[in-house]
C-alpha positions in Angstrom: 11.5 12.4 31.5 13.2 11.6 34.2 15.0 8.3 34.0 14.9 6.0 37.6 17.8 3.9 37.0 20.1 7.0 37.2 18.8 8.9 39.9 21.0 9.2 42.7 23.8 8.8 40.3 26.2 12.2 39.8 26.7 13.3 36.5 29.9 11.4 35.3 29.0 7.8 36.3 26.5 7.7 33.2 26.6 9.1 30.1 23.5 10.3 28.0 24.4 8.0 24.4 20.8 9.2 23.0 17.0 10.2 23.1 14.4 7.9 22.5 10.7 9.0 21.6 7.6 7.8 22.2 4.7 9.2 20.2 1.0 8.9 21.1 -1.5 10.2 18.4 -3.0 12.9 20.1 -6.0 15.5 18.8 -3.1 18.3 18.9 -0.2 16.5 17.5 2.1 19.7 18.8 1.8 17.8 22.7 2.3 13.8 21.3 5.7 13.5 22.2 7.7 12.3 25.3 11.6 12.3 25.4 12.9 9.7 27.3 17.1 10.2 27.4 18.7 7.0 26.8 22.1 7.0 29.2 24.5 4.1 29.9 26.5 3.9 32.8 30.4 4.4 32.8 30.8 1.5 35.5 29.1 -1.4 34.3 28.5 -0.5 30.3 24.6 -1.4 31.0 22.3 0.6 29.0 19.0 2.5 30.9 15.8 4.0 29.4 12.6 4.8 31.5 9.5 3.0 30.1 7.3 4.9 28.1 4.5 6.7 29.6 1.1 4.5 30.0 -2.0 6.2 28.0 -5.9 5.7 29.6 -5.6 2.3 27.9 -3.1 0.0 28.7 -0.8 -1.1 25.3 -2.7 2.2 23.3 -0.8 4.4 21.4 -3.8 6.7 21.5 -3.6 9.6 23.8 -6.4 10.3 26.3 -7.5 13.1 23.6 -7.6 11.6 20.5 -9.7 8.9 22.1 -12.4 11.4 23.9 -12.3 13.5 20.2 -13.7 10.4 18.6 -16.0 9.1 20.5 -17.4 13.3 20.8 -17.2 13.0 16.9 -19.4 9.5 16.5 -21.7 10.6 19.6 -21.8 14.7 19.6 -21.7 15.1 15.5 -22.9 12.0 14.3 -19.5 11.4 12.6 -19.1 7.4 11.7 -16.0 5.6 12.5 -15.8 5.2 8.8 -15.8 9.1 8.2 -13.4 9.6 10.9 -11.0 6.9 9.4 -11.0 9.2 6.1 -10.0 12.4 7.7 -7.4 11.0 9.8 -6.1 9.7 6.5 -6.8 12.8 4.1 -4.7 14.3 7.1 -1.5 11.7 7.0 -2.1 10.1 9.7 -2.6 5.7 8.1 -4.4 3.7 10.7 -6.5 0.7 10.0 -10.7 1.3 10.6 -10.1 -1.7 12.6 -7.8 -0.4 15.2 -10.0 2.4 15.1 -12.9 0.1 16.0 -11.1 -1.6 18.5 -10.1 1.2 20.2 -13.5 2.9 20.4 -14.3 -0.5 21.7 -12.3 -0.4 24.6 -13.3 3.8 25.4 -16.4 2.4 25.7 -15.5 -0.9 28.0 -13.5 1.3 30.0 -16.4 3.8 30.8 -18.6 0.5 32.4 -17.6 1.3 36.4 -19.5 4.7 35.8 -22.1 3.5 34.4 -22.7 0.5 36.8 -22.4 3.2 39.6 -24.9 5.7 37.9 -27.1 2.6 38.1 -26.7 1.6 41.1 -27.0 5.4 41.9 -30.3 5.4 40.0 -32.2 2.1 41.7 -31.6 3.4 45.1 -32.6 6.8 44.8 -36.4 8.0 46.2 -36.4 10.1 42.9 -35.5 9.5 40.0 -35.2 12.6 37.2 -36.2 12.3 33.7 -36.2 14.0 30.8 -39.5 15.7 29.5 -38.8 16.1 25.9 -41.4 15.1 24.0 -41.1 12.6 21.1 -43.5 11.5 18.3 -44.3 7.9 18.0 -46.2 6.5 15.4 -49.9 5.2 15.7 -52.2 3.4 13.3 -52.8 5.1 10.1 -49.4 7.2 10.1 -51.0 9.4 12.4 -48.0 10.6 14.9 -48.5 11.0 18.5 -46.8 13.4 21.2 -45.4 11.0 24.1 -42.3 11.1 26.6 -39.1 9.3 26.6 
């Protein structure tokens, strides 16, 4: 990654003393890693490493991909949090259920401007599409009946 407190600078007025990583669980571990180099300036001794790069939520370690695979796996698959937890850790990967709770949390927070806009979207419109699957709903004397969402 390109580091901004050196740019500009030639080549012999810093010196690269190191790398530092960043790692971001990801759904294909193979793409989780950033280099940042970690260079110190020959004038002043003062020590420079970009910032890590920012994920889809702020402070997460949790890359854009791992979030959208779990939240597919709880609503696509039907996969509790609970299940997932054991697979990541049958797989090496030690997180607690809660910071997986937390974090499918936020996802979810983060997704309200869409759906206030879809709303919105929805109350202004002439038409408004729906589905016609049928569903059967129960009636007196456990008899089911056909009806519409």
């Amino acid at each position: 990654m390109p580091n901004p407190d050196m740019e500009g600078l030639s080549p012999d007025e810093y010196e690269v003393i190191g790398e530092k990583i960043s790692h971001r669980l990801a759904m294909r571990p193979s793409r989780s890693a950033a280099l940042r180099a970690h260079a110190e300036r020959r004038d002043t001794q003062a020590l420079s490493c970009p910032p890590a790069p920012t994920g889809v939520l702020e402070g997460s370690r949790a890359d854009v991909s791992f979030i959208a695979g779990t939240r597919g796996n709880k609503c696509r698959y039907h996969v509790p949090l609970h299940r997932q937890w054991q697979h990541l850790k049958d797989t090496g990967i030690d997180v607690s259920r809660g910071w997986l709770t937390q974090l499918s949390q936020r996802a979810v927070r983060s997704l309200t401007p869409i759906y206030d806009a879809l709303l919105t979207s929805i109350r202004t419109s002439r038409v408004v599409a729906m589905d016609e699957t049928t569903l059967k709903a129960g009636r007196a004397n456990g008899a089911m009946k056909k009806g519409y969402i």
